[in-house]
GUBA-994567 format. One record per residue (C-alpha): residue in one letter; z negated, y, x. Coordinates in steps of 0.02 Angstrom, whole numbers, plus 50000, padded with zeros to 5 digits. Example, Ala and Ser with C-alpha at 12.3 -4.5 7.8 and 13.67 -1.06 7.14 Angstrom:
% GUBA-994567
a496104977550615/s496434994750684/
% end
This chain:
% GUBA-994567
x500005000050000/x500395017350065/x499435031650027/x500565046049964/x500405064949939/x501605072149806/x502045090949773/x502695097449635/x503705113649638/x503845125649487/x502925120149387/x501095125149303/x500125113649324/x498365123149235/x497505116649083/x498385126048959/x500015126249059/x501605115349029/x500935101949131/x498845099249130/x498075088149299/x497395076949167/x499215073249101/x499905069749281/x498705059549332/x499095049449180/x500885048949232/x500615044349397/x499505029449315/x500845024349181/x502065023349332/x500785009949411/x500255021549548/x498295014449619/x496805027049639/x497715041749561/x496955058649594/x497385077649577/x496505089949691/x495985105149575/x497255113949492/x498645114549632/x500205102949578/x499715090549697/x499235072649670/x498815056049810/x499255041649754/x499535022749825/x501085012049807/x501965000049889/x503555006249837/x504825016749983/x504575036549964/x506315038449905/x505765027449758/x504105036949725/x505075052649736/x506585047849608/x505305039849466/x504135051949467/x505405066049441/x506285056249297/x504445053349221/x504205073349214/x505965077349172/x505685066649026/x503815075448988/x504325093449022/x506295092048965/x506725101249132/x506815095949305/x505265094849413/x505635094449610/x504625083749695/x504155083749883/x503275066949937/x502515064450114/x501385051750181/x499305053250219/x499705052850400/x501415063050392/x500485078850314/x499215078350431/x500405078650552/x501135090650481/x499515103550531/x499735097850711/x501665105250703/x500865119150647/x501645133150770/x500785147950738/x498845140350734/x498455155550862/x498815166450703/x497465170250541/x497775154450444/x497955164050267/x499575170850326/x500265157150367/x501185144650249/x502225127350261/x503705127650165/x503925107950126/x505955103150097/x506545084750043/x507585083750208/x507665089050392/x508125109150380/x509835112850470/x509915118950634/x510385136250575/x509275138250461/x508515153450505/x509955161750539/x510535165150361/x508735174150304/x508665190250260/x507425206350207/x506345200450376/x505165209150447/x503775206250566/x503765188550496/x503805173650611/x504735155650566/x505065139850638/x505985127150574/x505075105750586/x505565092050546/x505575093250336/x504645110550338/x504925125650375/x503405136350456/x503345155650420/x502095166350474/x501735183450393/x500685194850502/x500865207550360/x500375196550199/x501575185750094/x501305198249934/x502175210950021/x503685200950129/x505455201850053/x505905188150164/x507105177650092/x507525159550137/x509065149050080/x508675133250146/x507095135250078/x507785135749902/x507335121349841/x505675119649943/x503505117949891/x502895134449997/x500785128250041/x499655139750131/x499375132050296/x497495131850231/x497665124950101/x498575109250160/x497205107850287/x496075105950128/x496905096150040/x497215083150174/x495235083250209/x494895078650043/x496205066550053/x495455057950213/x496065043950316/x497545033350275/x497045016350172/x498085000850193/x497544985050100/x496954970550189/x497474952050197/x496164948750082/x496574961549936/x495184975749988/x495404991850039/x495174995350209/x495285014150322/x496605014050464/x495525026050549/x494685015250696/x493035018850751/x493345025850907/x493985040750840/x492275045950757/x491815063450833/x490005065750864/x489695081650787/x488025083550813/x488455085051008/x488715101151018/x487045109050925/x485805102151095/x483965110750982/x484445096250849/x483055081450900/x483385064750931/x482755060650744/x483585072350648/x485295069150745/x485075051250695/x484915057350497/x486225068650509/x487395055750580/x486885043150450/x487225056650317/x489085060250407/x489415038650419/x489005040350218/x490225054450186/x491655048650260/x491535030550178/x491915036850022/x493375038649898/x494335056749937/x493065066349793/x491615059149856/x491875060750016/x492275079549989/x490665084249896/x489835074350042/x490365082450187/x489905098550088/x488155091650070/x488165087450257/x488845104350320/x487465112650213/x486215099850286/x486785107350471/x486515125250420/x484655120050354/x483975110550500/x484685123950649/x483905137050520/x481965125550538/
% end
């Protein structure tokens, strides 16, 4: 089973909108998608299947062209592709509000760029289905206009960051039929590490806290690591 991320592009997604999370998440469930969940009210949605992303891609965007009676563009990436997405990232020196992933079904041409217009003092880089743009100045006011970006789902660069934090480490299925995380064990980070007035007792519950957090499903382990962050902030406070 692969754990997928999907985007949806025009579309609003809010409670009294065209498209509620609750009825999405029922899509995704009617289409036989496992451990279906929406993060807040954003047009995105993890999922698992076993089916190819192409596949993902083309019946989930018949399944909403058939609920909203208009098409519904659909950008699907992997657990592990969108995180590696943030590492492409090329202007993480920047203020991460200004700075936004524009996610496209296919590799951007090479001249991309070279067809935008109304640019100012924004930056962009083209990756390998996104396109990166940067705007020192603010989004709201940037008549920056894209063609190959058309078609695209534009994210704030902090916001994907977010969202793939609550989504959390791949899952693959086992021989056995559980559910297991890809993420080995050697690449836990000891964050305790770098706060030395923490004592040897309290590091040890604070680790035990972070080992809990992380072995949860996405929403749990979100609210978790929230508890555990605010758990920090107490004890350096004593």
């Amino acid at each position: 089973m692969t754990r997928y991320i999907a985007l949806l592009r025009a579309v609003n997604v809010g409670g009294t909108g065209k498209l509620p999370m609750a009825d999405l998440k029922s899509i995704c469930e009617d289409l036989g998608f496992a451990r279906v969940e929406t993060y807040i009210a954003s047009g995105n949605v993890v999922f698992e299947s076993k089916a190819a992303p192409s596949k993902v891609k083309a019946e989930l965007e018949a399944r909403l062209l058939e609920y909203a009676g208009k098409q519904i563009g659909v950008m699907v990436r992997t657990a592990a592709e969108m995180r590696t997405v943030l590492k492409a990232n090329p202007f993480r020196d920047g203020e991460g509000k200004y700075t936004y992933a524009i996610f496209l079904d296919h590799r951007p041409p090479h001249e991309a760029l070279d067809h935008v217009t109304g640019q100012s003092d924004e930056k962009m880089s083209l990756g390998d289905r996104e396109i990166f743009v940067h705007y020192p100045s603010g989004m709201g006011r940037s008549k920056l206009q894209i063609p190959a970006a058309k078609t695209g789902r534009r994210n704030g660069i902090k916001a994907v960051s977010a969202f793939t934090d609550h989504v959390g480490p791949t899952l693959a299925h086992s021989g056995d039929g559980s559910v297991a995380s890809e993420r080995p064990s050697s690449m836990r980070i000891d964050v305790i590490a770098p706060f030395p007035d923490i004592g040897g007792g309290t590091a040890r519950h604070l680790r035990n806290l972070l080992a809990q957090a992380v072995s949860r499903g996405p929403h749990l382990r979100f609210r978790g690591l929230q508890f555990f962050r605010q758990q920090i902030a107490r004890r350096l406070r004593q």
